[in-house]
VMD Tcl script that draws the C-alpha trace (Angstrom):
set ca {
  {-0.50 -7.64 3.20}
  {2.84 -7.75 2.86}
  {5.63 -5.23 3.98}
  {9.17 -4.84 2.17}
  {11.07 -2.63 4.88}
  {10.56 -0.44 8.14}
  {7.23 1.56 7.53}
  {5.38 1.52 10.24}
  {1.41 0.70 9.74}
  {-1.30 2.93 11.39}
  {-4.96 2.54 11.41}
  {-7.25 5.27 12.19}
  {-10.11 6.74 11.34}
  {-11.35 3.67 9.42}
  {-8.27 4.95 7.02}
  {-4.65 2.74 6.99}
  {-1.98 5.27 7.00}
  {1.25 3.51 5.17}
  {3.26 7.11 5.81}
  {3.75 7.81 2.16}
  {-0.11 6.32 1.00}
  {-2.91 6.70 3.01}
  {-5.98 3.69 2.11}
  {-9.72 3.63 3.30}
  {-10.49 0.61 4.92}
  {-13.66 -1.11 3.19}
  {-14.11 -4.41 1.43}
  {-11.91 -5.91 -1.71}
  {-14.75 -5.06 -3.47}
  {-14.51 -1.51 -2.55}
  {-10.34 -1.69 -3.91}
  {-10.94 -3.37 -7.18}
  {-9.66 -2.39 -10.43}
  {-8.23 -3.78 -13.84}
  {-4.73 -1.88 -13.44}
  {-2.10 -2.33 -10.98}
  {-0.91 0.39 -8.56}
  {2.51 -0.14 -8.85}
  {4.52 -2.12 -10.52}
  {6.11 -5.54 -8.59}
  {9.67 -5.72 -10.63}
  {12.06 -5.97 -8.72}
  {13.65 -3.19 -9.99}
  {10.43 -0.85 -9.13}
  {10.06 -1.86 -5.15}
  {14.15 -1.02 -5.21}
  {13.71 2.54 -6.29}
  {10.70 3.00 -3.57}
  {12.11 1.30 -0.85}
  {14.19 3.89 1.93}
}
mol new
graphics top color blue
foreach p $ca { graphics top sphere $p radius 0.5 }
foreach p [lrange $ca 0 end-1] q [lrange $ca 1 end] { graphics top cylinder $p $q radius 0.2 }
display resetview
């Protein structure tokens, strides 16, 4: 995992609050998908980092 500013990581409940996204903890298998979820431009982190 890797982190690009201040947010502050907090597991719970079996769920990993990221503040602004909230993610059930499971396996990779449980997370996988064909499409992103977000986009890694440079740009794109910019305009979502605080």
């Amino acid at each position: 995992m890797l982190e690009r500013g201040g947010l502050c990581l907090v597991i719970e409940n079996r769920v990993a609050d990221f503040a602004t996204l909230r993610v059930p903890l499971g396996t990779w298998q449980d997370h996988l998908s064909t499409e992103p979820v977000i986009a890694l431009e440079r740009s794109a982190l910019d305009a979502i980092d605080w």
